[in-house]
C-alpha positions, 0 to 999 in steps of 0.5 A, a space after each residue: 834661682 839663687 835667691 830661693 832659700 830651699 832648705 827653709 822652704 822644705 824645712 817649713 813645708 816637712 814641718 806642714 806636711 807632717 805635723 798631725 792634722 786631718 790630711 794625715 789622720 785621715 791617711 792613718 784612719 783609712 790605712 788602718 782600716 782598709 789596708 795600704 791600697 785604700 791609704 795610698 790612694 787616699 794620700 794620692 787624694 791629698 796630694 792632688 789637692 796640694 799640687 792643686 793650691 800650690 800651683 794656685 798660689 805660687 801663680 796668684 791665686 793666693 792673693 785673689 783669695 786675699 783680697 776676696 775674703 768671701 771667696 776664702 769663705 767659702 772654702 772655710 765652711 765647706 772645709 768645717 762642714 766636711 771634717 764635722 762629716 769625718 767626725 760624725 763618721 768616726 764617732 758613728 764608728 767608734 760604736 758598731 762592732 768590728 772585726 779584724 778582715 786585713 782587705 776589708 773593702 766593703 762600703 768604701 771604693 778606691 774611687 771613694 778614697 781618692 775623692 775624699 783625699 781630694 775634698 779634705 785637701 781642696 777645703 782645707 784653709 789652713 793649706 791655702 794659708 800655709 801655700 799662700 805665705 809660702 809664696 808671698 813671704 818665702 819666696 822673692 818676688 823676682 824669681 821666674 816661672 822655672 823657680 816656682 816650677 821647681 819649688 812646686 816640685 820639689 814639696 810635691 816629692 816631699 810631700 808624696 814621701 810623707 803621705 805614702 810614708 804615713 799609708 804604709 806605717 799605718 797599714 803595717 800588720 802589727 800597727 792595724 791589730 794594735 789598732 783593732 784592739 784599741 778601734 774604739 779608742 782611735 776611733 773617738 779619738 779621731 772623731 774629736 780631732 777632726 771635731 775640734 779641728 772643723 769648729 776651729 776652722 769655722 771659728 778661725 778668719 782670713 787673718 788667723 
């Protein structure tokens, strides 16, 4: 337990976690137009997936990954095809009127926002890349089941305060009339992102 390097573990998991990227402009996206309950459980989404690839790499499924490049392939397409899906609902939205109603849940269920948390998580592979290197290279190879539990844990919390954090900024009262008046200019702005975001992942390899 002693050869573990938390602080450089968290540090690189915190700057991860909390840069912007799909996960969190999807939280801030859902957060913003449907309020905190809908961005809470989207980020609950999220964070299942990340529970999901870290409990995978930390027990080898990382390296099963590596040395199977079509298998990471698979994950890289889905994930490219899903955010170009995101993109073109952003774009798609960024032209329909809107109208400030602060519980707005028609067209999109609790259900509805964890799945889609899940999916951009799970088809992400910039977050298999980032949990396999963590365990590959941040982690000693002699450390025992109970220290990987517990590096599994403590990004996990890290990670739920980050998420959470960003559904609850983002579904502030202020923060969502701010974004309704500026709705078509988030919106194109989110359409590009996850845009660019998908056709960098389709463009990007195993090595990248």
């Amino acid at each position: 337990m002693q050869d573990i390097h938390y602080g450089l573990i968290m540090i690189a998991a915190l700057i991860a976690t909390g840069s912007p990227g799909p996960a969190t402009l999807a939280i801030a996206g859902t957060s913003m137009n449907f309020g905190h309950r809908h961005g809470i459980v989207m980020a609950l989404g999220i964070l299942t997936g990340s529970f999901i690839w870290s409990f995978s790499a930390a027990f080898g499924m990382a390296a099963l990954m590596y040395a199977n490049a079509w298998l990471f392939d698979i994950f890289r397409y889905f994930g490219a095809a899903y955010l170009l899906y995101l993109a073109y609902k952003s774009f798609k939205s960024a032209l329909s009127p809107k109208e400030l109603i602060l519980e707005r849940t028609v067209g999109f269920s609790i259900r509805s926002a964890y799945l889609r948390g899940l999916a951009i998580h799970l088809t992400n592979p910039k977050v298999i890349l980032f949990f396999g290197a963590l365990y590959s290279m941040g982690v000693p190879s002699t450390v025992g089941i109970d220290g990987l539990l517990s590096i599994i844990f403590l990004v996990g919390i890290q990670s739920a305060c980050l998420f959470i954090g960003y559904a609850l900024l983002f579904s502030y009262a202020p923060v969502r009339h701010f974004y309704f008046k500026m709705s078509r200019v988030f919106d194109t702005a989110f359409a590009f992102f996850f845009g660019v975001a998908g056709i960098k992942i389709l463009l990007s390899k195993l090595t990248a």
